[in-house]
C-alpha positions as CSV (number, residue, x, y, z in Angstrom):
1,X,-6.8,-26.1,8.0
2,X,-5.4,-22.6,7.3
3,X,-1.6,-23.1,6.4
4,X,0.4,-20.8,8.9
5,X,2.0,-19.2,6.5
6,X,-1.1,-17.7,4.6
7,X,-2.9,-16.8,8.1
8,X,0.7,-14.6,8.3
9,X,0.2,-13.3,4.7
10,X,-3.5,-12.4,6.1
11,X,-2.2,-10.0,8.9
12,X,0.7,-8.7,6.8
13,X,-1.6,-7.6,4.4
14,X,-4.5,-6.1,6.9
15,X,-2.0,-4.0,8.6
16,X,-0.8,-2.8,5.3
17,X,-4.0,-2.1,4.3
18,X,-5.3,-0.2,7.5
19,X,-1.9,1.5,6.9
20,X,-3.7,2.8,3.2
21,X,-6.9,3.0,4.3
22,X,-6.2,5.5,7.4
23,X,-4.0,8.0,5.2
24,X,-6.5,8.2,2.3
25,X,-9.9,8.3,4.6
26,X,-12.6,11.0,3.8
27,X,-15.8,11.6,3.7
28,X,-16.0,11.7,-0.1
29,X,-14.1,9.8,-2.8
30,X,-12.9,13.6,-3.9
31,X,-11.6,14.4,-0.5
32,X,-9.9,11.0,-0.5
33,X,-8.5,12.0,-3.8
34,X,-7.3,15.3,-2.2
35,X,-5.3,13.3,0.3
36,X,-3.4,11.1,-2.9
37,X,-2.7,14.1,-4.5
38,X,-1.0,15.8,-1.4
39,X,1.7,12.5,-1.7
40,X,1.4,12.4,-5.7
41,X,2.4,16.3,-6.0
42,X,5.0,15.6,-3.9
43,X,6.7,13.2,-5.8
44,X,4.8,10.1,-7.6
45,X,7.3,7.7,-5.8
46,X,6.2,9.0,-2.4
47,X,2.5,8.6,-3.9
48,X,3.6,5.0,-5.2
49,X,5.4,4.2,-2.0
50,X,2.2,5.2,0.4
51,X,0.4,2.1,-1.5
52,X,2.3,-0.6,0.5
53,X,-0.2,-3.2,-0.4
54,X,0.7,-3.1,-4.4
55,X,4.2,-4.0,-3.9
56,X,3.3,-7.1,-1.2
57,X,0.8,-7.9,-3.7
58,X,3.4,-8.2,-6.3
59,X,5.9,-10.2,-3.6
60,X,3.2,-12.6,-3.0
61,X,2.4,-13.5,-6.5
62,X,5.9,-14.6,-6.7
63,X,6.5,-16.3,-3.8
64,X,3.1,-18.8,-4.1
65,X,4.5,-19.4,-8.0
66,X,1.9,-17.1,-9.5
67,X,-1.2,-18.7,-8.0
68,X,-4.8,-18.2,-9.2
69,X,-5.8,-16.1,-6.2
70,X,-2.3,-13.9,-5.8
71,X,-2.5,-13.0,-9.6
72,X,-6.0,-11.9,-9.1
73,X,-5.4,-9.7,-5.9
74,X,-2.4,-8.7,-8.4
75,X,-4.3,-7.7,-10.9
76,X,-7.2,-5.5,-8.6
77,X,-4.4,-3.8,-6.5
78,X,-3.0,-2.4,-10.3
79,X,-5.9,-1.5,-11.4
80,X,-7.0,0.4,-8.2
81,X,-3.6,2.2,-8.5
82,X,-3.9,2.7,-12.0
83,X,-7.5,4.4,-11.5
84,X,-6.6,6.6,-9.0
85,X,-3.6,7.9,-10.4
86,X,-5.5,8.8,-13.6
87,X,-8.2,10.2,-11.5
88,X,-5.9,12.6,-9.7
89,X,-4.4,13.4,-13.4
90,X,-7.8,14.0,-14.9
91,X,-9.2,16.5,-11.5
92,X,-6.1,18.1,-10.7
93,X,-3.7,18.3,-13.7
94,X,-6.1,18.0,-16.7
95,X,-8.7,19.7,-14.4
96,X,-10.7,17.6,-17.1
97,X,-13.7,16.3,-15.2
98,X,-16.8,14.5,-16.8
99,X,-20.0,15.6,-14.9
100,X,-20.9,12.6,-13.7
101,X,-17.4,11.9,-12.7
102,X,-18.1,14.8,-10.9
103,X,-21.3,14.5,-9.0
104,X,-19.3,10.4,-8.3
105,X,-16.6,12.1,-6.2
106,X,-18.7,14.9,-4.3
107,X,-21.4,12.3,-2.9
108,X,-20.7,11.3,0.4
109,X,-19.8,7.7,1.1
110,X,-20.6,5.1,3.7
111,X,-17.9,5.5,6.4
112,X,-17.2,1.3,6.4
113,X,-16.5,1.7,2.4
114,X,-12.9,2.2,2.4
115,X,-12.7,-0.7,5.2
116,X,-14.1,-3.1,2.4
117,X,-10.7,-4.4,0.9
118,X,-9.8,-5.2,4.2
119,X,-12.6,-7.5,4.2
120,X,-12.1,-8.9,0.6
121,X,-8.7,-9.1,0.0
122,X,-7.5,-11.6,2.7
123,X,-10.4,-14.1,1.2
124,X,-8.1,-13.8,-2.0
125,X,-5.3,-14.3,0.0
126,X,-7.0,-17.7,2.2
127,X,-7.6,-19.4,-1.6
128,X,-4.1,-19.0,-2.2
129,X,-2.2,-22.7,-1.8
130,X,1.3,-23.3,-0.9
């Protein structure tokens, strides 16, 4: 039986997530880049504040005592920040782009991809014992 609590956790987390998913949607991972960097020129903080989902990741590590499955969903949520923010740094600041970087972010990509952590992340979260 699914505690109450984590089924709660579950719905938090796919609203924040839809939240993420519907300011950063494009057709290609560079237009989805474009839309980061439009926040991150801004004012990183306003870039790191649009990311809603790292910071309840970070909460919920806490609350559950640093469980298994929160650490993990932890530790993907920081490295998909991380990744983008260096990818903005190397296309738009460096303007530093390996070529096959390159032809990466100009292929089009499935329109359900940047649904899928809305899909894997709340399995994380259902492992995650109180």
């Amino acid at each position: 039986m699914i505690n109450e609590m984590i089924l709660n956790f579950v719905i938090i987390f796919v609203l924040l997530e839809l939240y993420e998913v519907t300011w950063q949607k494009e057709s290609t991972l560079m237009g989805m880049l474009l839309n980061m960097h439009r926040y991150y020129r801004k004012n990183i903080f306003l870039f790191l504040a649009m990311n809603p989902t790292f910071y309840f990741s970070i909460w919920l590590a806490m609350v559950t005592n640093y469980n298994g499955g929160a650490m993990l969903l932890l530790f993907i949520k920081t490295v998909d920040l991380a990744t983008k923010i260096i990818l903005i740094d190397m296309v738009f600041t460096k303007k530093e782009i390996p070529e096959d970087i390159a032809v990466t972010l100009l292929r089009p990509i499935n329109k359900y991809l940047p649904y899928i952590g809305i899909v894997i992340y709340p399995l994380l979260i259902l492992t995650i014992e109180l």
